[in-house]
N, C-alpha and C positions, 0 to 999 in steps of 0.2 A: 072814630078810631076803632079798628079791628081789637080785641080784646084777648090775650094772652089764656092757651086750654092749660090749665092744669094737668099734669100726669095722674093718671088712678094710682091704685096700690096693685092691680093687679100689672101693670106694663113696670113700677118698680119692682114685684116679686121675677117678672121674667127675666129683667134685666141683672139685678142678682145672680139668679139660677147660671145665666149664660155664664158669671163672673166666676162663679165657682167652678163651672165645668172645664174653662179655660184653662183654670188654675192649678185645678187636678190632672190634668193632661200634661199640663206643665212643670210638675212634680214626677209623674211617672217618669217623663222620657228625662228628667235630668237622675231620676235613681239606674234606672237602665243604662243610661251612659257612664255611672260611677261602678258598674259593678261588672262590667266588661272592660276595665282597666286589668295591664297583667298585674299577676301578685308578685309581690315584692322576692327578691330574692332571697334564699333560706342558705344563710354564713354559717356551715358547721360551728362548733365550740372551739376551739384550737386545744389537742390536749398536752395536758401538765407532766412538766417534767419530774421523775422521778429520780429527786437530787440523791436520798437518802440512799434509794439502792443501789444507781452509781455508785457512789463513793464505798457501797460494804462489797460491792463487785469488786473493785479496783484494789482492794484490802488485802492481799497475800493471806492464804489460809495458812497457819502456825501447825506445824510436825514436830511432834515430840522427838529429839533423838534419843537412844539410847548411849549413854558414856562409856565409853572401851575401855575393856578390864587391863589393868596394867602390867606387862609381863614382870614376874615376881624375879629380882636379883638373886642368883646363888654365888656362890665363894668357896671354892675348894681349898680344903686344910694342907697348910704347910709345914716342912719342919722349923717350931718356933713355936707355933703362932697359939695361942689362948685365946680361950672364951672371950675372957676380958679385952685383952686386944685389938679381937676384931669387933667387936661390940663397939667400941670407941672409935674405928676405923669405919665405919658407917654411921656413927653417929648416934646408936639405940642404947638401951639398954639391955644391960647382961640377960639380967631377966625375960628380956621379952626374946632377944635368940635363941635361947635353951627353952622357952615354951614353944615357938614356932617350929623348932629339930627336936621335941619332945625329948629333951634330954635334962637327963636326972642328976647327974654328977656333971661339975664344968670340968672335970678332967676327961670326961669318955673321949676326948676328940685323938683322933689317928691320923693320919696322915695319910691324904688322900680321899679322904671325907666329905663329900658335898654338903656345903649346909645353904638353906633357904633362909634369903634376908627379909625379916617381912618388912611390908611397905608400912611405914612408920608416918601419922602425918608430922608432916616438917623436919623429916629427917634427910640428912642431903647425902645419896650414894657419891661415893668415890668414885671416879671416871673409868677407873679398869674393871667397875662390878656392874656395869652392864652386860658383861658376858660370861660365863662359866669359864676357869682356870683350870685345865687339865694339868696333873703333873706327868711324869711323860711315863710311866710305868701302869698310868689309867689310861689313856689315850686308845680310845676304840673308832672302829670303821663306821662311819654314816651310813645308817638306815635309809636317815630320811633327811631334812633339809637341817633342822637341827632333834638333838635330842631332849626328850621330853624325861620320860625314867629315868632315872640313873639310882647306882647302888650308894647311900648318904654314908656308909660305913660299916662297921659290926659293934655289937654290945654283948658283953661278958663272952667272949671267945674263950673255950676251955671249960666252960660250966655249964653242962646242959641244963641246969630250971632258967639261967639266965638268959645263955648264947641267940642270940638271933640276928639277921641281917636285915639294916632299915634301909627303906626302900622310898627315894621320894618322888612324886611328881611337880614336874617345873613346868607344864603345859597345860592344855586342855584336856578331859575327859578321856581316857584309853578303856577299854577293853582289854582286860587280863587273858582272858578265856586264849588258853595254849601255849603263852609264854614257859618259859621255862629259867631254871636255876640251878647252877651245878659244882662242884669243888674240883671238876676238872680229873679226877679220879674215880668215876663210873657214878656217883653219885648225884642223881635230876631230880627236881623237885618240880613237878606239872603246877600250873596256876590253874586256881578253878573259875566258874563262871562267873566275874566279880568285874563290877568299872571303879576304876582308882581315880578317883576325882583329882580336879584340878588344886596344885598346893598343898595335897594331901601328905599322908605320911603313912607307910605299912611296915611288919617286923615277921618277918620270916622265923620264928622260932624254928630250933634243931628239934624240941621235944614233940612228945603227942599234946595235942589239944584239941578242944574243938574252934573251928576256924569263925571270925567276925569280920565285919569290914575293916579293921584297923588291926588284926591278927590275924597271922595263918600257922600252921603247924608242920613241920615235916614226919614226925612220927619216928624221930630215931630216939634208943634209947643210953645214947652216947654221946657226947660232944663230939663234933668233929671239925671246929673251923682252928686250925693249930697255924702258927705263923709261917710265914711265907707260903700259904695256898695262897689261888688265884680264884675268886669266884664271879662267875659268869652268868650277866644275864644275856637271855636271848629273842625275840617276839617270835611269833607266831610265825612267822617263816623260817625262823632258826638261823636269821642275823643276830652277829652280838650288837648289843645294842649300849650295854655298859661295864667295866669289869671293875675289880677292887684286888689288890694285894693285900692278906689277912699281915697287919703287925709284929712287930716282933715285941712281947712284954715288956 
């Protein structure tokens, strides 16, 4: 019988050797082939909606307005009629028409008198005191769309410390500067540089004084508003703009 060679350990170490070498060859080329795959595709983020500022977009921005000044009722004096009367005829109190027409005695009223109704809260105008009441012996020629000045009456006619002519505003803001004021008898009273506010009130005194915003002086040292004169106002173009028949005592 032929007898079986044993392998040495050196034809094992080669064989080994080969096993590894195979192995490693066999690993490269499968790394090589995994990294020449393409790269995966790069999916932006999707971006987020901005609910919050939508919606303060879509929000109407808030404008403060301003509240429109109310035009102030007047009421021209009749023959009859009293303080009291028309007090009650618009709903106010006595008291608060005679502070609003700065009047001191509830008798001063003459006939033909402008007085200003002040706006009272809850007080409910009468439907004919939305507009100024001429009686027909005041009735003057339109300046402008309507009148604003007008002459409210006279106070102590006959006595020069007292006598003067109130003068009111039922509009906006005017400019005095040039108007003018006369007894229809050569006698002009020039306005000085002064704005007569809105709802205000002025007095033409006959005497000398020195003049305020709520006083002016003519510098006579006489009475002179005697009944039935006519006195005249006129603006700065030298339209009449309001007139008044002085009383009879």
């Amino acid at each position: 019988m032929g007898s079986v060679r044993r392998a040495t350990w050196r034809q094992y170490l080669l064989y080994l050797g080969v096993n590894v070498l195979v192995s490693a060859i066999t690993v490269l080329i499968v790394l090589n082939l995994w990294d020449r795959r393409s790269p995966p595709e790069f999916i932006p983020p999707t971006a987020t909606i901005d609910v919050i500022a939508q919606v303060a977009s879509a929000v109407p921005t808030l404008t403060p307005t301003k509240p429109s000044s109310p035009t102030p009722h007047t009421y021209t004096v009749r023959a009859g009629d009293t303080i009291s009367n028309i007090a009650d005829e618009f709903g106010i109190l006595m008291e608060e028409l005679m502070a609003a027409n700065r009047l001191q005695d509830p008798n001063e009223l003459s006939v033909g008198q402008v007085l200003v109704i002040p706006e009272i809260e809850g007080a409910v105008a009468t439907p004919d005191a939305s507009e100024t009441r001429y009686p027909e012996e005041t009735s003057t020629p339109a300046a402008a769309a309507a009148q604003q000045v007008v002459i409210n009456g006279i106070v102590g006619a006959g006595d020069l410390e007292t006598e003067s002519v109130r003068l009111l505003n039922t509009g906006s803001e005017v400019s005095m500067a040039g108007w003018t004021l006369d007894d229809g008898e050569g006698n002009s009273f020039s306005f000085p540089d002064f704005t007569f506010y809105s709802t205000g009130a002025v007095d033409v005194h006959s005497r000398a004084g020195t003049n305020t915003t709520i006083d002016l002086y003519w510098g006579f040292d006489q009475a002179i508003w005697t009944p039935g004169k006519v006195i005249s106002l006129r603006n700065v173009s030298g339209i009449l703009v309001s007139s008044f028949k002085v009383p009879a005592n």
